[in-house]
C-alpha positions in Angstrom: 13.4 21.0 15.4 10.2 19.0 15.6 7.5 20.1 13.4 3.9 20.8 13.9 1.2 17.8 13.2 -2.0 18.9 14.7 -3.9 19.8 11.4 -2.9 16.4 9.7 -3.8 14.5 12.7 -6.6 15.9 14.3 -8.5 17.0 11.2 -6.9 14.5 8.5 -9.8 13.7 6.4 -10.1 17.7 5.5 -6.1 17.2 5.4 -5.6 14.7 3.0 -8.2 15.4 0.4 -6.6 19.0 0.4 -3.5 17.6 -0.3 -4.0 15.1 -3.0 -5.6 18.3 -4.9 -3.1 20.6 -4.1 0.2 18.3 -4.3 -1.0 17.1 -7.7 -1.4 13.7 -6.9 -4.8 13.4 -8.6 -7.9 15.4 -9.6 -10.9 14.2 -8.2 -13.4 16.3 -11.0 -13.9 13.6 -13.6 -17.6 13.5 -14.0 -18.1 9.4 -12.3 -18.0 9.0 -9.4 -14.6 7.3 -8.0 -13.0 7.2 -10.9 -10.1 9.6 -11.0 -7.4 11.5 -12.8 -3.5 10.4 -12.0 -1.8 14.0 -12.7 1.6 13.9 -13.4 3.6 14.0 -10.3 0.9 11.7 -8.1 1.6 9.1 -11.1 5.7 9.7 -11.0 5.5 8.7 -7.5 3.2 5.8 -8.0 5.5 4.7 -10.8 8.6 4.6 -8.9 6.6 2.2 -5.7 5.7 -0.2 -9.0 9.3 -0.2 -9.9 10.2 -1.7 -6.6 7.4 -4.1 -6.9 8.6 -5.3 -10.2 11.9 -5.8 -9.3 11.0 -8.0 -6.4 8.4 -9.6 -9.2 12.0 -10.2 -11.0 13.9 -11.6 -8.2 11.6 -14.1 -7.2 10.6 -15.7 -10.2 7.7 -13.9 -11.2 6.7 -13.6 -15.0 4.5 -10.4 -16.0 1.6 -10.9 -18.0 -1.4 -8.3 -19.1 -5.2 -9.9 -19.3 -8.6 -8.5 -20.7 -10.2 -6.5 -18.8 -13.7 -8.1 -19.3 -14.9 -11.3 -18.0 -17.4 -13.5 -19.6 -20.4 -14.1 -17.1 -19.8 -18.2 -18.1 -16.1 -17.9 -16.9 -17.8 -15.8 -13.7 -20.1 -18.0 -12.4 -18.1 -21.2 -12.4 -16.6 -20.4 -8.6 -19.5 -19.9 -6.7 -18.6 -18.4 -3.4 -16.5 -15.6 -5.7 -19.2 -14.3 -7.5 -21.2 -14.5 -4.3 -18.8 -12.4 -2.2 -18.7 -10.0 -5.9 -22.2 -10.0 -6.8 -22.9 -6.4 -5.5 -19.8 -4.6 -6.3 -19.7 -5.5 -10.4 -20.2 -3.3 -13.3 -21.9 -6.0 -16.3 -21.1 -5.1 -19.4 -24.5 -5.9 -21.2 -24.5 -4.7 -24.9 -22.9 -4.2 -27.8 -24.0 -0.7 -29.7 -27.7 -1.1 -29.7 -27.7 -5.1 -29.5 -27.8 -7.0 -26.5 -24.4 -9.6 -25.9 -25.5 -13.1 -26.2 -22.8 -13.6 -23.0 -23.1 -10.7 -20.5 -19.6 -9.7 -19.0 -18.4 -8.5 -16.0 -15.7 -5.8 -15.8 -12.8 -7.4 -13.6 -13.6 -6.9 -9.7 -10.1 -9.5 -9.2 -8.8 -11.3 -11.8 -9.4 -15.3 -10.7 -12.2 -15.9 -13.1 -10.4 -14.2 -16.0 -7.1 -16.1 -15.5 -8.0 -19.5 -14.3 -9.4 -20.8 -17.0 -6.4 -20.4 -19.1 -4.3 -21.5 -16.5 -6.2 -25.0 -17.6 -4.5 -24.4 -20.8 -1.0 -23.5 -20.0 0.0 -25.8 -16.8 0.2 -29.6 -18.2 2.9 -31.4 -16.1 4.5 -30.9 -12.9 7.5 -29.2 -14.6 5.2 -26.3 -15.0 5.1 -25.9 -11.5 5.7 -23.6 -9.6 3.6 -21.4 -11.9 3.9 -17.6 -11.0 2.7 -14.4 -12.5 1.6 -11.2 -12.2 0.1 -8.1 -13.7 -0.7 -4.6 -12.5 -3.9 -3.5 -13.7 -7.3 -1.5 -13.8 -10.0 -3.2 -11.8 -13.7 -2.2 -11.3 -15.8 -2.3 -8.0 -19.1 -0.5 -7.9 -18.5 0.9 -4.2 -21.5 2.1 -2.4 -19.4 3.6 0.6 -18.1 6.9 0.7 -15.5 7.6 -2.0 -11.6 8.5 -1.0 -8.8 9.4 -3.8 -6.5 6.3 -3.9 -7.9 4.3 -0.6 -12.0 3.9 -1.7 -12.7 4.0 -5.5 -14.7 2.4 -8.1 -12.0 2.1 -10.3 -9.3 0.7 -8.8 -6.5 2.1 -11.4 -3.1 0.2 -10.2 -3.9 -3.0 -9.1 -1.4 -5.5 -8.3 -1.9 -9.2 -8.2 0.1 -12.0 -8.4 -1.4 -16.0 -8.6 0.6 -18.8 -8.1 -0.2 -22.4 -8.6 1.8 -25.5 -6.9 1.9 -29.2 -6.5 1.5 -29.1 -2.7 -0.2 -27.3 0.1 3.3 -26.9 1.3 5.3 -25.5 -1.4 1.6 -22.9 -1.7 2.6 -22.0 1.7 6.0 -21.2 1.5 4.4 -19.1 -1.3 2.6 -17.4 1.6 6.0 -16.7 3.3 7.7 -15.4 0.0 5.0 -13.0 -0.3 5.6 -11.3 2.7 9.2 -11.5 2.4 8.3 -9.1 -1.1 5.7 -7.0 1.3 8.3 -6.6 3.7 10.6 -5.2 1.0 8.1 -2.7 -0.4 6.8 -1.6 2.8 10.2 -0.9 4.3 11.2 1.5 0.6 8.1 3.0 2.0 8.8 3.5 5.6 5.7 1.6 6.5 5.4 -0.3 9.8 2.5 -2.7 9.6 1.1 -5.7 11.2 -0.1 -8.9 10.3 -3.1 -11.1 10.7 -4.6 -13.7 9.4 -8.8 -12.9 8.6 -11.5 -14.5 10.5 -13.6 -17.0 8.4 -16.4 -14.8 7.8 -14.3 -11.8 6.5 -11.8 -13.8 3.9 -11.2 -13.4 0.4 -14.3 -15.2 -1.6 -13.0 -18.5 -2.7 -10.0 -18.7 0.0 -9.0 -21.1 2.4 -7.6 -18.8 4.3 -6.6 -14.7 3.9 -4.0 -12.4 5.8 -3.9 -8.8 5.6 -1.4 -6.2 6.3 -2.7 -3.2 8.0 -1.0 0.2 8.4 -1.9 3.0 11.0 -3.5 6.4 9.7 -3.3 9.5 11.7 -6.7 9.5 12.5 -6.3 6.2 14.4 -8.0 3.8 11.9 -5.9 1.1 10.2 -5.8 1.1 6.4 -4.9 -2.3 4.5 -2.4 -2.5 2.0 -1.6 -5.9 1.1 -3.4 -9.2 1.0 -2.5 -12.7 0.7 -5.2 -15.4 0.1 -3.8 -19.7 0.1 -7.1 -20.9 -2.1 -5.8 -24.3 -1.9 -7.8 -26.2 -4.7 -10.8 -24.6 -4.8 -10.2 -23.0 -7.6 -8.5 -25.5 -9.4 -11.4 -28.0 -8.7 -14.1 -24.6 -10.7 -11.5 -24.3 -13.2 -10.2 -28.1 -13.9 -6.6 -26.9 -13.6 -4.7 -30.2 -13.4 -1.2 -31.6 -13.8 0.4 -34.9 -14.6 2.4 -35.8 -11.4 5.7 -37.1 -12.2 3.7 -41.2 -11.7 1.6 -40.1 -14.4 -1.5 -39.6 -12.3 -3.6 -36.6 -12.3 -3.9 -33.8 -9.9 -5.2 -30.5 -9.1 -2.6 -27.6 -8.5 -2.9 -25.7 -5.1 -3.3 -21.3 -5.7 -2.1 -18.4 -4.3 -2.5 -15.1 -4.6 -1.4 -11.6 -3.6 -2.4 -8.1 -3.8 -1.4 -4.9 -3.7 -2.8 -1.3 -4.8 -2.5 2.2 -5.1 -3.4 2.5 -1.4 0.7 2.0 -0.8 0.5 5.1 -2.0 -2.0 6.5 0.0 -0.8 5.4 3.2 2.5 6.7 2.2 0.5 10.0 1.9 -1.1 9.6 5.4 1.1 8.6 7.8 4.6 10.2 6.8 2.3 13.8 5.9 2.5 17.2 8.4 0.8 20.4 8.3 3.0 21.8 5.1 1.8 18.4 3.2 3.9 15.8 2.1 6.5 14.1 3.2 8.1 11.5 0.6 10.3 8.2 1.3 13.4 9.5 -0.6 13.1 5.7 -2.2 10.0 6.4 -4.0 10.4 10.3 -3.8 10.1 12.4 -7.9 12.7 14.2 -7.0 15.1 13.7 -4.2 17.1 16.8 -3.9 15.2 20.2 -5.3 17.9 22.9 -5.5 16.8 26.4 -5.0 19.0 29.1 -6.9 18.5 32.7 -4.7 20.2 35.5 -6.9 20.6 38.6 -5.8 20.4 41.9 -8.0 24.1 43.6 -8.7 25.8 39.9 -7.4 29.4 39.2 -9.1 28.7 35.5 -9.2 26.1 33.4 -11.4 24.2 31.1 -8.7 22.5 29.4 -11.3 25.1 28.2 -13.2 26.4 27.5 -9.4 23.2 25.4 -8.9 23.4 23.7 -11.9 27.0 22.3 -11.2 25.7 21.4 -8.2 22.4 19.1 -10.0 24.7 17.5 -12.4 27.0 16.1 -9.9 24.2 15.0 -7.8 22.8 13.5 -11.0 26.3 11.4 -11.7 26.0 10.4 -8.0 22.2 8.5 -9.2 20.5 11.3 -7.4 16.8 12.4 -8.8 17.5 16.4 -8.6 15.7 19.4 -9.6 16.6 22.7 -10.2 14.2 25.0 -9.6 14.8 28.4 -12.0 11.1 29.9 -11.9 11.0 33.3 -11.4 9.0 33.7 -8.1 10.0 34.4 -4.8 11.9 31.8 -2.8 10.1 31.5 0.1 6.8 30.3 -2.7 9.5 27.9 -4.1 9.8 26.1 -0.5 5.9 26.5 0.3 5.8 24.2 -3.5 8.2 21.6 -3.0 7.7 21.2 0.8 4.0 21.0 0.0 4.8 18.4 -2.7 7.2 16.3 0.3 10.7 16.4 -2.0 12.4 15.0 0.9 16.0 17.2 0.5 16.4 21.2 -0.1 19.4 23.0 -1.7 19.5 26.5 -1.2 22.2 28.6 -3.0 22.8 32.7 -2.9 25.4 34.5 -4.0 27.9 34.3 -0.6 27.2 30.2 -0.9 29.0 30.7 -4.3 31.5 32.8 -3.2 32.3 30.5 0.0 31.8 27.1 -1.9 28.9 25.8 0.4 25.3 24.9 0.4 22.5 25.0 2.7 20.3 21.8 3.2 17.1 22.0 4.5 15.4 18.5 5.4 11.6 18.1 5.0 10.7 15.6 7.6 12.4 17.8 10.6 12.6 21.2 8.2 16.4 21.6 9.8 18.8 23.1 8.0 22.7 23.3 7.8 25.4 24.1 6.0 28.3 22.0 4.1 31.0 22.5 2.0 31.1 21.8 -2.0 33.5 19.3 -1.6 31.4 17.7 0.9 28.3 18.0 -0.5 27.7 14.4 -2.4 28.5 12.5 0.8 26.5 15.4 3.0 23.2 14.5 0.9 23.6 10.2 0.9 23.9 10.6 4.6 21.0 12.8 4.7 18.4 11.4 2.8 19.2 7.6 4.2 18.7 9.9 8.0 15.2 10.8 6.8 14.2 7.2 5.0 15.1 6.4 9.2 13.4 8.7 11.3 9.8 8.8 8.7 10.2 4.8 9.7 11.3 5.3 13.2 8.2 8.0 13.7 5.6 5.6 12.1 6.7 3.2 14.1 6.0 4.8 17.2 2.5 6.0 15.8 1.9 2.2 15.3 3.0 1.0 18.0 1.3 4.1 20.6 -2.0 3.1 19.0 -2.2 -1.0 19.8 -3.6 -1.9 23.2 -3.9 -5.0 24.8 -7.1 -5.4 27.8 -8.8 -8.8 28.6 -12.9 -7.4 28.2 -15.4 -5.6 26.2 -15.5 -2.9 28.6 -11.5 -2.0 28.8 -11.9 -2.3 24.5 -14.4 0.4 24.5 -13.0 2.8 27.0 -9.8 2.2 24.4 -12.1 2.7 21.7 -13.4 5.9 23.2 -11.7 8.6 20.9 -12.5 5.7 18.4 -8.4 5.4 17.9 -6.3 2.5 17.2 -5.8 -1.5 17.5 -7.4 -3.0 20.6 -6.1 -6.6 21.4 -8.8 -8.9 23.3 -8.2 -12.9 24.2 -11.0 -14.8 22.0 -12.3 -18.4 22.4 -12.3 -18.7 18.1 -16.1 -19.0 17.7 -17.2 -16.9 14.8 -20.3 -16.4 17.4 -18.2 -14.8 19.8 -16.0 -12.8 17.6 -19.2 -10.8 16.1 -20.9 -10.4 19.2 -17.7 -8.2 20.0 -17.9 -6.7 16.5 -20.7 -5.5 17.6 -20.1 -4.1 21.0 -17.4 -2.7 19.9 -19.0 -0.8 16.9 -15.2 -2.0 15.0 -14.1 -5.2 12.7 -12.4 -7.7 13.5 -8.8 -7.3 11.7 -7.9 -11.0 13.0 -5.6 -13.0 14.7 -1.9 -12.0 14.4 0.2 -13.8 11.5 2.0 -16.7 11.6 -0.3 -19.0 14.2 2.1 -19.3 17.0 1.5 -15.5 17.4 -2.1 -15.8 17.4 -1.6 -17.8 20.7 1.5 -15.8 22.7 -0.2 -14.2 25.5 -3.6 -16.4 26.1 -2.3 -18.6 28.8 -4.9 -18.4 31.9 -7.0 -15.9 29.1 -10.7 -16.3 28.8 -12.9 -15.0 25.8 -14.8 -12.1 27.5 -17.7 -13.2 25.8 -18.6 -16.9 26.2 -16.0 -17.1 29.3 -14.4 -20.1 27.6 -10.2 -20.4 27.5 -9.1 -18.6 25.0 -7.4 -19.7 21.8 -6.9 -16.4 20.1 -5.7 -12.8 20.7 -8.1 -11.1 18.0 -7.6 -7.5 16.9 -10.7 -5.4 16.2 -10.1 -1.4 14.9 -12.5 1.0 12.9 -11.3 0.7 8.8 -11.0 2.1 6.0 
C-alpha cells in the first residue's frame, strides 16, 4: 500500500518544522536565536548516526581528541584567506567580567586555527605521519540567513571534523578517497543517496586547494549538503610552520586534509525518508526499532502484556532496540505517537494473538501489515526491517535521481528550473567568468563539477559552454540550496 506524501512534499517547510517540534527532535524556544534544545529522543537518534561515525573513525585509523572551544585572535589571523572567508560569521569573545582581554578570542567557526598550531608541536618526524584525528564538537557561526532546526543554525551543536596531515600530496589524496569510502558508509546506514562534486574556485572552503561536497535531495527539490572534504595541501602548514624531518634529515611541510560532517545527517534523514504521519527512521540509526503495542481487552482469559513482554525480551536477545508500549491510552493514539516519531517496525498484540501464538506487524515506511507466527517472529522482524532499510534507499534514490537533468543552454536550465526543483546539469568552458554569469541567470549556485575529474568530463564531447560558446571542459551542476 503506497502512502500519501503530498503534505511533506508540497508544503515541506511547514512540514518539517512541525515535525522536529512535535517528534521531539528539538525545541526551538530557547531565547537566542539558532541556538537550540536536543530533547531526548532527537538526541538518541543523533547519538546512534555518531556511533557509526566513530566506528568508521576506529577502523580507519582515526584517534579522538576534544579541543577548546575558543580561539585566540593571534592563532586566528595567522591564515589569512580563513579568517577572510570567517570574518562575518564569528562571535569574538572580548572581555573578561568587566575587564577587557588583552587577546580577543573567537569562538570556533572550524577548528584549523585552534588545532594547527599544536599540530606544530606534536608532528616531529615522518613516523608521525600519517597524522589523523577527529573530534565532534560545538561550533559557532553568526548566521544572518533565515534559521532552520538542525540544517541553518548559529550554533552548530554536533560537528564533526577530522584533519589529517601527510608527507605527500599523494598519500593527502588517497585521504580524499578514504573519506568518502567512510561517507559512503554513513550515508548508506542512513539510506541516503547523494552525489558528488568537486566546488568551483570561488565557492571552496577558505584556505583549501580544493573542496568537494556531498549533496542530498530534499522534498522540496533543493539539495542540502551533508559532507565536505577540503585537500589544503600546505597552506596551512606553511601559516602554522607544521614541519617534519624526512627520513634524509631535511625539512618539510606536511600536506592537510580535512572532513566534515554535522547534524544535518540528521536532518536530511528527517527530510527525505518523512510522509504526511512524520517520520520515517533508518532502522540503523532508529531509538527503537520494534515498538510493541499490548491491546487488552476487558473480561480476556489471557495477559497480553505479559504476552508482549515475552515477545520484547526475545527481540532484545536477538540485539533488537524494542519498546513496549503499556500507557494507558487508546491504541489507535499509541500508533498516531510512534508512527509520528518514525519507529520503523510495529507489534501489535490482542488477546486472540495470545491465544493463536501470532503477531501482527505493521511497517512504517509502507504502513502494511501482516501476520506471523511466534515461532516465526525473530526471523519475520530481521527480514522486515533490512526490507525497509531497502526500499527508504530505493525510494530516495528515485527522488534523486527524478530531480537531475541534463540540457546544453541557459534557456533549457531555466524552463528546468521553473518549479525551482532539482539538479540541472549544463556543459561549461571552466571560466569562473562563465560559471557566475549562469549563476546568475539561473537565480541557483553552482554545486560543481561531478567528483572524481574523469566524471567532470563524461558527456562534453562536441559540448560548448552556452555562455562564451567555447568547447566545453566541464559538466557543472547548479540547484537552489540550503
Amino acid at each position: 500500500m503506497g502512502v500519501e506524501r503530498k503534505r511533506w512534499s508540497e508544503a515541506f517547510s511547514e512540514w518539517y518544522n512541525e515535525v522536529i517540534e512535535t517528534a521531539g527532535i528539538q525545541d526551538k524556544r530557547y531565547p537566542v536565536k539558532g541556538m537550540n534544545i536536543w530533547l531526548p529522543y532527537g538526541l538518541r537518534i543523533m547519538r546512534n548516526i555518531e556511533r557509526i561515525i566513530h566506528s568508521e573513525m576506529e577502523r580507519t585509523g582515526h584517534n579522538e581528541v576534544l579541543f577548546p572551544a575558543l580561539v585566540p585572535e593571534t592563532e586566528f589571523q595567522k591564515e589569512a584567506e580563513h579568517i577572510v572567508g570567517f570574518e562575518d560569521e564569528v562571535y569574538w569573545v572580548t572581555h573578561a567580567g568587566r575587564d577587557p582581554l588583552d587577546v580577543k578570542l573567537v569562538l570556533r567557526p572550524t577548528s584549523e586555527t585552534a588545532m594547527y598550531s599544536m599540530f606544530s608541536l606534536w608532528i616531529r618526524s615522518h613516523a608521525d605521519l600519517p597524522f589523523k584525528v577527529y573530534q565532534i564538537v560545538n561550533v559557532y557561526r553568526y548566521e544572518t540567513k533565515h534559521t532552520r532546526p538542525l540544517i541553518r543554525v548559529r550554533e552548530i551543536s554536533r560537528f564533526f571534523e577530522a584533519h589529517t596531515a601527510h608527507d605527500s600530496f599523494e598519500d593527502a589524496e588517497k585521504q580524499i578517497k578514504e573519506d568518502l569510502e567512510i561517507f559512503d558508509n554513513v550515508a548508506k546506514a542512513l539510506a541516503l543517496p547523494y552525489i558528488v562534486s568537486k566546488r568551483p574556485e570561488w565557492d571552496k572552503f577558505p584556505g583549501a586547494y580544493y573542496s568537494v561536497g556531498a549533496e542530498v535531495m530534499m522534498p522540496d527539490g533543493r539539495t542540502l549538503q551533508i559532507g565536505t572534504m577540503h585537500n589544503y595541501r600546505q597552506n596551512f602548514a606553511k601559516a602554522y610552520d607544521i614541519q617534519y624531518e624526512t627520513e634524509d634529515g631535511e625539512h618539510e611541510y606536511v600536506h592537510q586534509t580535512t572532513f566534515g560532517m554535522s547534524e544535518r545527517l540528521l536532518a536530511a534523514t528527517i527530510g527525505i525518508h518523512g510522509d504526511d504521519r512524520g517520520m520515517v527512521l533508518p532502522p540503523e540509526v532508529a531509538p527503537i526499532q520494534v515498538v510493541i503495542v499490548p491491546i487488552p481487552k476487558k473480561d480476556a482469559s489471557v495477559d497480553v502484556f505479559a504476552y508482549a513482554e515475552d515477545i520484547a525480551d526475545e527481540l532484545r536477545k536477538a540485539g533488537f532496540r524494542v519498546h513496549v508500549d503499556e500507557r494507558d491510552i487508546r491504541p489507535g493514539r499509541k500508533f498516531y505517537d510512534w508512527e509520528l516519531k518514525g519507529v520503523p517496525l510495529r507489534v501489535e498484540v490482542g488477546p486472540r494473538d495470545v491465544a493463536g501464538r501470532k503477531a501482527v506487524l505493521a511497517r512504517r515506511d509502507t504502513l502494511e501489515k501482516f501476520e506471523v507466527g511466534r515461532d516465526e517472529l525473530v526471523d519475520a522482524v530481521r527480514k522486515t526491517l533490512d526490507d525497509v532499510q531497502k526500499s527508504l534507499f530505493e525510494r530516495a534514490s528515485q527522488l534523486l535521481s527524478s530531480h537531475i537533468k541534463r540540457v546544453e543552454t541557459v534557456e533549457e536550465a531555466k524552463e528546468v528550473f521553473e518549479d525551482r526543483r532539482g539538479i540541472v546539469e549544463i556543459p561549461w568552458c571552466g571560466s569562473e567568468e562563465c560559471g557566475l554569469r549562469m549563476e546568475e541567470e539561473l537565480d541557483a549556485k553552482m554545486l560543481g563539477t561531478p567528483y572524481p575529474e574523469e566524471k567532470a568530463r563524461e558527456g562534453t564531447e562536441g559540448k560548448k559552454c552556452p555562455i562564451c560558446g567555447r568547447e566545453a571542459k566541464f559538466i557543472a551542476r547548479f540547484a537552489r540550496t540550503y
